[in-house]
ZALOVEX-567140 format. One record per residue (C-alpha): residue in three letters; x, y, z. Coordinates in steps of 0.25 Angstrom, whole numbers, plus 5000, padded with zeros to 4 digits. Layout:
// residues N
{"ALA",{X,Y,Z}};
...
***
This chain:
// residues 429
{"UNK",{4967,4801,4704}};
{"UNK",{4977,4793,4711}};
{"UNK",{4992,4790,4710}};
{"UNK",{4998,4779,4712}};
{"UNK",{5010,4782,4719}};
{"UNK",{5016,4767,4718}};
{"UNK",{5016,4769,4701}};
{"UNK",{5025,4781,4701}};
{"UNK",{5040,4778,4702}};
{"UNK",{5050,4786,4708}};
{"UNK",{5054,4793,4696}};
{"UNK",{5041,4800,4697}};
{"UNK",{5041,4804,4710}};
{"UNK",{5055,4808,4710}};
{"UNK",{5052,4818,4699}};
{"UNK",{5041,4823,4704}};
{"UNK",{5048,4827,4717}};
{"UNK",{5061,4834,4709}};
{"UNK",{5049,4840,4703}};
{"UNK",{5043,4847,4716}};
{"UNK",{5058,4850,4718}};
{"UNK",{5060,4857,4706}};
{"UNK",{5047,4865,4708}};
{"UNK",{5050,4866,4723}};
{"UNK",{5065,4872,4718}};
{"UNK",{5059,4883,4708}};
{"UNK",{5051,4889,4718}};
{"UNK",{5063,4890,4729}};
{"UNK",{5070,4896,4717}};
{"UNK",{5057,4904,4713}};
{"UNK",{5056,4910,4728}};
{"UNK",{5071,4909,4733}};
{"UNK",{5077,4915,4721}};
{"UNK",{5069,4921,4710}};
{"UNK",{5059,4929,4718}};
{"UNK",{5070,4936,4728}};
{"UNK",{5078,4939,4715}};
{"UNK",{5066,4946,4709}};
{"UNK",{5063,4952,4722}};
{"UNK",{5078,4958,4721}};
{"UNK",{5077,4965,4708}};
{"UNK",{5064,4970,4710}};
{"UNK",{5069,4976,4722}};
{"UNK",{5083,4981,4715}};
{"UNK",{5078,4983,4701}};
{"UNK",{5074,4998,4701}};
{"UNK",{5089,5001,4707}};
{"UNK",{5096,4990,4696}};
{"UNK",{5087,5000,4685}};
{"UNK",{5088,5013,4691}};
{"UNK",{5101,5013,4701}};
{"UNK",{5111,5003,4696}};
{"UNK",{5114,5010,4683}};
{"UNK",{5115,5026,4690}};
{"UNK",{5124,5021,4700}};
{"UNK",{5133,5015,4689}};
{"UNK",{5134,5029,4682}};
{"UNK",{5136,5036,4698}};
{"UNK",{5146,5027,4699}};
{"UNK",{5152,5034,4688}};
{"UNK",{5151,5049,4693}};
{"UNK",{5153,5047,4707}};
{"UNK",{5140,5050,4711}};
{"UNK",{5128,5041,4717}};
{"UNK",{5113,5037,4717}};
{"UNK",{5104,5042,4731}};
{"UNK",{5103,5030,4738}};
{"UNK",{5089,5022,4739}};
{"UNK",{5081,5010,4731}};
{"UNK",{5073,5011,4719}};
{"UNK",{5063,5001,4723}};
{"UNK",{5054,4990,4715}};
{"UNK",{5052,4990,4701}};
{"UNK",{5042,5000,4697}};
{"UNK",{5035,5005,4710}};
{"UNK",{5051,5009,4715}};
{"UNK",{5049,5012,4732}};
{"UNK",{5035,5019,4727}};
{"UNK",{5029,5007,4736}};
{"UNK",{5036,5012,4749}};
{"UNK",{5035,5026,4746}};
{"UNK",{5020,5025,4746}};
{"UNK",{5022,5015,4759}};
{"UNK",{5026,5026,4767}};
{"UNK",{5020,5038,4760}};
{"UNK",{5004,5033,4759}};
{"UNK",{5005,5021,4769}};
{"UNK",{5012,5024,4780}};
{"UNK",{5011,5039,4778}};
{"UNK",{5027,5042,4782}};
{"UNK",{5033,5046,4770}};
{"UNK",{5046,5051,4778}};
{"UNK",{5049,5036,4780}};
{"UNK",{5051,5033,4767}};
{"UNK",{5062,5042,4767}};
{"UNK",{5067,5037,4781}};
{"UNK",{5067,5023,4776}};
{"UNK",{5078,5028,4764}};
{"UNK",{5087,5036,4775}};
{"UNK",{5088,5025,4784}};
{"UNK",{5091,5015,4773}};
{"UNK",{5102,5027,4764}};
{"UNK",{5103,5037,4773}};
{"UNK",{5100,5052,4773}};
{"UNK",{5111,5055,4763}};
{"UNK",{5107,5067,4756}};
{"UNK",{5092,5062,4756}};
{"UNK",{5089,5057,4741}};
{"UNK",{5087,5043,4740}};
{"UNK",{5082,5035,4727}};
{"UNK",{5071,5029,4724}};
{"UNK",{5060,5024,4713}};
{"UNK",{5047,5031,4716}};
{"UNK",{5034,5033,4707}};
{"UNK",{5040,5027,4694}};
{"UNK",{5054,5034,4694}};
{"UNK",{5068,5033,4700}};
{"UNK",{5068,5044,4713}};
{"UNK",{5076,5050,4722}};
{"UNK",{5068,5054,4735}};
{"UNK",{5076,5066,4740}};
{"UNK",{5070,5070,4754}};
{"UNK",{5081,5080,4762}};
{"UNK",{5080,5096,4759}};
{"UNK",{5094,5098,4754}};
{"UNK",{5090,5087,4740}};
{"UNK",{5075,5091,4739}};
{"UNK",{5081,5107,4738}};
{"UNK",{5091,5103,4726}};
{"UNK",{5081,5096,4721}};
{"UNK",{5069,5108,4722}};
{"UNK",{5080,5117,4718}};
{"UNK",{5087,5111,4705}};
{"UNK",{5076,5116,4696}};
{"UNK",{5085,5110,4683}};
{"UNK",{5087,5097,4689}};
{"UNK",{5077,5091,4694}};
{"UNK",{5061,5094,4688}};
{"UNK",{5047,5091,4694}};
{"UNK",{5041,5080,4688}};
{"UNK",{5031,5071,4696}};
{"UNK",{5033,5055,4692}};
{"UNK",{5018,5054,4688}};
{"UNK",{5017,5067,4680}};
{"UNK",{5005,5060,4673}};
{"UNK",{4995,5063,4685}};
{"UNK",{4998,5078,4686}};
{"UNK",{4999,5080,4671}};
{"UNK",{5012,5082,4661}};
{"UNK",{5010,5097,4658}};
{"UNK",{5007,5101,4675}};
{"UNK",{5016,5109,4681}};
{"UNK",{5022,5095,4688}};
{"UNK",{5028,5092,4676}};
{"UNK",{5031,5103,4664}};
{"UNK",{5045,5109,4668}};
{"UNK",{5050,5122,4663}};
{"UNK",{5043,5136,4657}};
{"UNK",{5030,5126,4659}};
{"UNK",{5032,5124,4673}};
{"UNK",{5036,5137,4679}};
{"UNK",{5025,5142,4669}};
{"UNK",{5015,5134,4678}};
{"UNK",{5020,5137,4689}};
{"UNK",{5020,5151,4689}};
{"UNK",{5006,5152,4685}};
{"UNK",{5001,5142,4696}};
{"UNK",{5008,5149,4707}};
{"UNK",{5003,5163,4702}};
{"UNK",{4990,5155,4701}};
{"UNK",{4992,5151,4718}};
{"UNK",{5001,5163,4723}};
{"UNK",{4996,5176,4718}};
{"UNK",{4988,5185,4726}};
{"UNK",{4976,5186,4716}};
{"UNK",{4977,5171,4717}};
{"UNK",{4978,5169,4732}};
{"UNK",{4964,5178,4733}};
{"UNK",{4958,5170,4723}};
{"UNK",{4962,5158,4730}};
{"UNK",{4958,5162,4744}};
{"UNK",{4945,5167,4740}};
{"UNK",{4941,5153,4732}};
{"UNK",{4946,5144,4742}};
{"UNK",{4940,5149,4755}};
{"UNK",{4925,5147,4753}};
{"UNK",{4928,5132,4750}};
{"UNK",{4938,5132,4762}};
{"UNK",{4926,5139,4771}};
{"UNK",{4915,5128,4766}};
{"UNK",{4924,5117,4768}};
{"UNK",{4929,5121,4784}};
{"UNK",{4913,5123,4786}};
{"UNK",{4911,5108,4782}};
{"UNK",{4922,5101,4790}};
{"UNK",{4915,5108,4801}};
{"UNK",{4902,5105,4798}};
{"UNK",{4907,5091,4797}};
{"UNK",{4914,5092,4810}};
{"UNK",{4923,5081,4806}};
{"UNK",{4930,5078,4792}};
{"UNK",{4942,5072,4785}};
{"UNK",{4953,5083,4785}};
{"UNK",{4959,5077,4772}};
{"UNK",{4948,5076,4763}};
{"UNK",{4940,5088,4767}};
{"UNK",{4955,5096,4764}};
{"UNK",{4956,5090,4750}};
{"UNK",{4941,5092,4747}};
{"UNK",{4942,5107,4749}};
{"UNK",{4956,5108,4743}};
{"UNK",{4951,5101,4732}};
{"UNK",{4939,5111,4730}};
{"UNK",{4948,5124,4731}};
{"UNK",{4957,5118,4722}};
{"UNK",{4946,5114,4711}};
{"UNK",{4940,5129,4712}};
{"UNK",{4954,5137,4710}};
{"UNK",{4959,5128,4701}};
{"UNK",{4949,5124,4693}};
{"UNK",{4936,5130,4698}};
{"UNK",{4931,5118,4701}};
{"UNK",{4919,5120,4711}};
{"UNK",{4915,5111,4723}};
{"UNK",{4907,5097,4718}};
{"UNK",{4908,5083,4711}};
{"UNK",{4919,5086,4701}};
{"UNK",{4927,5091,4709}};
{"UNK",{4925,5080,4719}};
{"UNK",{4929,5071,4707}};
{"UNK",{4941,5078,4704}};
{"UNK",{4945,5078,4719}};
{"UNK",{4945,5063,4719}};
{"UNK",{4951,5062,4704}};
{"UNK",{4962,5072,4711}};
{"UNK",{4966,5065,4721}};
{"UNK",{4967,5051,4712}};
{"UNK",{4977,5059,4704}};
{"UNK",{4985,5065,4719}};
{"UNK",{4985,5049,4721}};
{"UNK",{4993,5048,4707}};
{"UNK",{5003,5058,4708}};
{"UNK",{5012,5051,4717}};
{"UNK",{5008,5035,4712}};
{"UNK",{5018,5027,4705}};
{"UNK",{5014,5031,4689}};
{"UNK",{5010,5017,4687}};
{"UNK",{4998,5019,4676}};
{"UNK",{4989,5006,4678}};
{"UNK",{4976,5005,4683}};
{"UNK",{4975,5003,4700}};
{"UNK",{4986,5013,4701}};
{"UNK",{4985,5027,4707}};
{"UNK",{4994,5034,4697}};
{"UNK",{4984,5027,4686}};
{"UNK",{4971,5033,4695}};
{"UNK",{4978,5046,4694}};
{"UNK",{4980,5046,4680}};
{"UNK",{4965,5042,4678}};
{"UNK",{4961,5054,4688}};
{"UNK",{4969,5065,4680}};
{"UNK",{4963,5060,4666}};
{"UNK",{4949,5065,4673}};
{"UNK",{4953,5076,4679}};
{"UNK",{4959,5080,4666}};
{"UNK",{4945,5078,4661}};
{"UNK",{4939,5087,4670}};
{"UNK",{4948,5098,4668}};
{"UNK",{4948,5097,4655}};
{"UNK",{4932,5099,4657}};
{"UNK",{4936,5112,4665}};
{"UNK",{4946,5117,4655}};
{"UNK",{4937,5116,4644}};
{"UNK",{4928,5126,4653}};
{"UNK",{4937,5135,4655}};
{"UNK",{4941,5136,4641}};
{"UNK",{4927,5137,4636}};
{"UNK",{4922,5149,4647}};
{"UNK",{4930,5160,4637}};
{"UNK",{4934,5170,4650}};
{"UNK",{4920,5166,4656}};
{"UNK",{4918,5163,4670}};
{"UNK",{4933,5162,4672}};
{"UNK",{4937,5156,4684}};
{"UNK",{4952,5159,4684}};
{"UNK",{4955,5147,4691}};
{"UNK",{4970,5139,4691}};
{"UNK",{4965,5131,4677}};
{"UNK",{4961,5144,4671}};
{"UNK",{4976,5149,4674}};
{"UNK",{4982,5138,4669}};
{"UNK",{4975,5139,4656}};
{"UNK",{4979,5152,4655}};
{"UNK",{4994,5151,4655}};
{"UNK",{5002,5154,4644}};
{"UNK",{5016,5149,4640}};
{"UNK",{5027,5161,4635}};
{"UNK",{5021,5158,4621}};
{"UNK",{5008,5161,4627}};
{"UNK",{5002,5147,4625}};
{"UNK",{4992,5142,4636}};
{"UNK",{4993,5129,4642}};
{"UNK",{4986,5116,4635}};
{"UNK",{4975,5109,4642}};
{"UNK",{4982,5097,4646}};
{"UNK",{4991,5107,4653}};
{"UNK",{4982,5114,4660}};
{"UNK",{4975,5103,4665}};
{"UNK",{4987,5095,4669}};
{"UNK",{4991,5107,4677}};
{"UNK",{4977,5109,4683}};
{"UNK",{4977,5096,4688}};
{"UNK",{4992,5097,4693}};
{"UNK",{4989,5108,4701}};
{"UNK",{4976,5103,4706}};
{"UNK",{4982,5090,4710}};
{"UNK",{4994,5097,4718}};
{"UNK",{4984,5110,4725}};
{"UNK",{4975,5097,4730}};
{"UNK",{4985,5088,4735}};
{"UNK",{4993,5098,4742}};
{"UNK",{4981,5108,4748}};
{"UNK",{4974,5098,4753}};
{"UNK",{4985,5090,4761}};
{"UNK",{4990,5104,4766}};
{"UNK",{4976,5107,4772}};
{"UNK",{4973,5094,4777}};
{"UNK",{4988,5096,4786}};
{"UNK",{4983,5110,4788}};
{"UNK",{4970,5104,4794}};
{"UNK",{4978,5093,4802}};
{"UNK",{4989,5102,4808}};
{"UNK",{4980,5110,4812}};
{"UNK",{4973,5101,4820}};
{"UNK",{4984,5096,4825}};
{"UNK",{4988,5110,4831}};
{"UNK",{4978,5118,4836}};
{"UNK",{4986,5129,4840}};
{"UNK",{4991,5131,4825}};
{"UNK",{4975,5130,4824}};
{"UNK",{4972,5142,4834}};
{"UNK",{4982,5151,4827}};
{"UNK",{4975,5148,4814}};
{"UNK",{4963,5152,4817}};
{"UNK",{4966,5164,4825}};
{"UNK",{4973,5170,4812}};
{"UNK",{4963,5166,4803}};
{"UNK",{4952,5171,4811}};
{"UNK",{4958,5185,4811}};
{"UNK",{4960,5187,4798}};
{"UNK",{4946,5184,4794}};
{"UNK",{4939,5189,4807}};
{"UNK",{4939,5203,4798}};
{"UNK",{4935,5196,4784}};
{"UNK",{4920,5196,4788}};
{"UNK",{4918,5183,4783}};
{"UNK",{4926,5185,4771}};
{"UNK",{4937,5175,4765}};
{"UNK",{4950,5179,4768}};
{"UNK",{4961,5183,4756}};
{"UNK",{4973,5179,4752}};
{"UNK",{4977,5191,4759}};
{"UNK",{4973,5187,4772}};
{"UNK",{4979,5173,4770}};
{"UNK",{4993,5182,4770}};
{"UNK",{4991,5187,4782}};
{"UNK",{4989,5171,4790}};
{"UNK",{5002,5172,4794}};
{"UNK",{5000,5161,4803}};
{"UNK",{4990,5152,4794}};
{"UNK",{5002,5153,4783}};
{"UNK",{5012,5144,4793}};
{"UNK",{5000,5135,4796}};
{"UNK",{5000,5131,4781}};
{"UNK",{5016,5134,4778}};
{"UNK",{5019,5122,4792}};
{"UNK",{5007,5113,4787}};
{"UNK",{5014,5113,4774}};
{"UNK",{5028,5110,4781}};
{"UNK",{5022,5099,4790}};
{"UNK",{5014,5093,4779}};
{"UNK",{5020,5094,4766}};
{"UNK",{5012,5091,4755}};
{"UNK",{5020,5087,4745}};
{"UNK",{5029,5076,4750}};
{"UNK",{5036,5076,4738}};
{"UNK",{5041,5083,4726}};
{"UNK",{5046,5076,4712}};
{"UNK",{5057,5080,4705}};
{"UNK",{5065,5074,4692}};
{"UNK",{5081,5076,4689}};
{"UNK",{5082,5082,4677}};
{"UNK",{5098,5080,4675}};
{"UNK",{5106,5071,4684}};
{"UNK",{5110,5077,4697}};
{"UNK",{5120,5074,4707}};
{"UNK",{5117,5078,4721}};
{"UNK",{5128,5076,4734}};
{"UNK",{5134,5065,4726}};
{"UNK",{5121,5058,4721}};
{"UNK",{5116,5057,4708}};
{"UNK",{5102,5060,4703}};
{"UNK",{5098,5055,4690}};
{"UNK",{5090,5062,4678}};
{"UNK",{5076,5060,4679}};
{"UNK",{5078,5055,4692}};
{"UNK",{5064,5059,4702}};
{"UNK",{5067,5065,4714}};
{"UNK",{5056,5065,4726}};
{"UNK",{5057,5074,4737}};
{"UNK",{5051,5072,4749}};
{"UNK",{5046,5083,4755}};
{"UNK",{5041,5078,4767}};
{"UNK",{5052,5072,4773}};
{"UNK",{5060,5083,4770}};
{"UNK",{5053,5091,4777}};
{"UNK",{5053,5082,4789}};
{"UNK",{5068,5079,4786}};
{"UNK",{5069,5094,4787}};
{"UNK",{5059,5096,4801}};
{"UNK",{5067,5084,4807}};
{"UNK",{5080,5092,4805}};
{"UNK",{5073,5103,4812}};
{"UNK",{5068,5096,4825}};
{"UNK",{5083,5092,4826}};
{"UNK",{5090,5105,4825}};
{"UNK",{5078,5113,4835}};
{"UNK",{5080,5099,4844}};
{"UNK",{5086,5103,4858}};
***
């Protein structure tokens, strides 16, 4: 079609360019105005939502909020957390990012982190309160879902000493540790036989595969093969979880970990209903039986749901933590020969007399030197990097005021660096 451009009169065209302008106009406005504006709040909005109105009632007392930003909307500094801690694999930086920006103060800081208002606390003197005010502040993990309601991550009181105490009996005592060091050192033989035989393999995952099958058998009896194989993998679906943002919508990892537990509740359920069904028969005396077997003061046992929640807690944790301490163990040591030698030397002479014969938790006691192997790689390489805990009451601490409800997360890592760093400077010359 063609247009005339001698029939239109200059009306039209006059319009028709205030029009472009117009448009033109909006979208300066649009890009120039609107979008930095909205780039603003979202920026400020979880400290307009959570800061503004604490600081008016601080105001009030005298006392004031750990410094720190709150981040975006909903993910909080959860993206940048993860940035330095998956990514770039330097979690201390995240921390050194805060002190340079605050400075050390008394090393709390505030922050917005897997769904909830935090405060990070990261120096020795804060994470002590914190460990020891017992009635202020309570262990509760932000995604309480993935390990279960009634674990021992999240009942309080009589219920959680109860656990406690039966689980650390189950670990510690001497009839235990015999059990234990009896059961675990035929997989432990096979397993180093293998990696030899392979002559090359993959530290990490050879370390989680024979955790994993230790852990199956004491806690569970479950024996080497595909189910278990299964369940490794639906394990670490669940690990992955733990410490995601509890954002529950298909894609995310905390909804993969919630999909993991509903089958692993499915396969212990399976097992429980073995256990129940063998009538003293065949009893394994494994940690699931234990834990069917405790009784309250009014001597009620423990429902299903509660013994399995707490089965998989414990599995969860015991799998996780083992099997990153062996996989330092393994690289330390290659890293230091000489710690190597010495390893072998007083290994070899306690079982040069066992005849072939695994050796006892007894003869564990006396690897004086094997003991401070394990006690430094677990100080060089802690495996929890950091602990939750939740103010109960409001606290005020060296002039700053910590909120009910308010999460805390302590790092332990950096606070052990913080604490080596302090070390290297005193013994410097």
């Amino acid at each position: 079609m063609q247009i005339n451009l001698s029939k239109l009169d200059s009306t039209t065209i006059l319009g028709g360019i205030l029009g472009m302008e117009t448009t033109m106009g909006m979208w300066l406005a649009l890009v120039f105005g609107i979008l930095p504006l909205l780039g603003w709040l979202l920026w400020w909005w979880n400290e307009l939502w959570y800061v503004l109105p604490l600081q008016k009632q601080c105001c009030a007392t005298g006392t004031k909020l750990p410094p720190g930003h709150m981040g975006i909307p909903l993910f909080g500094e959860l993206l940048t957390f993860l940035w330095y801690f998956k990514v770039v694999r330097r979690p201390d930086d995240f921390i050194n990012s805060k002190r340079r920006k605050y400075g050390d103060g008394v090393g709390m800081y505030r922050t917005h982190l897997f769904g909830s208002p935090s405060i990070i606390a990261c120096f020795p003197a804060i994470n002590k309160f914190v460990l020891q005010s017992d009635d202020l502040f309570m262990l509760e993990w932000p995604t309480v879902e993935t390990m279960g309601t009634n674990s021992l991550v999240a009942v309080q009181g009589k219920s959680h000493a109860r656990l406690r105490s039966y689980v650390m009996n189950a670990i510690n005592r001497p009839d235990a540790l015999r059990r234990i060091a009896l059961l675990v050192q035929p997989g432990m033989t096979a397993a180093f036989r293998s990696w030899a035989q392979k002559g090359k393999v993959r530290g990490y995952d050879e370390a989680k595969k024979v955790t994993f099958e230790n852990i199956g058998k004491l806690f569970a009896s479950f024996e080497p093969g595909p189910l278990l194989d299964t369940m490794g993998q639906l394990f670490v679906g669940l690990i992955n979880g733990v410490r995601a943002n509890p954002i529950d919508i298909p894609g995310t990892a905390y909804h993969y970990a919630l999909q993991c537990r509903k089958k692993l509740e499915a396969i212990f359920r399976v097992e429980l209903e073995k256990k129940k069904n063998r009538n003293g028969i065949e009893t394994t005396n494994d940690l699931m039986d234990g834990l069917m077997k405790i009784k309250d003061d009014e001597g009620n046992k423990l429902r299903e749901e509660e013994v399995i929640d707490n089965i998989i807690s414990l599995v969860a944790a015991g799998y996780e933590s083992t099997s990153l301490a062996s996989t330092w163990a393994i690289y330390y040591l290659a890293k230091f020969p000489d710690v190597l030698k010495k390893l072998w030397e007083e290994n070899i002479a306690v079982s040069k007399n066992k005849k072939g014969d695994f050796i006892t938790s007894e003869d564990v006691s006396k690897l004086k030197y094997t003991n401070k192997v394990v006690e430094e790689t677990i100080r060089m390489a802690n495996v929890a990097a950091f602990f939750f805990r939740t103010a109960t009451k409001d606290v005020e601490y060296q002039g700053l005021r910590l909120r009910l409800r308010l999460q805390f997360l302590a790092l332990i890592s950096f606070m052990l660096s913080a604490m080596l760093v302090a070390v290297n400077r005193i013994l410097r010359p």
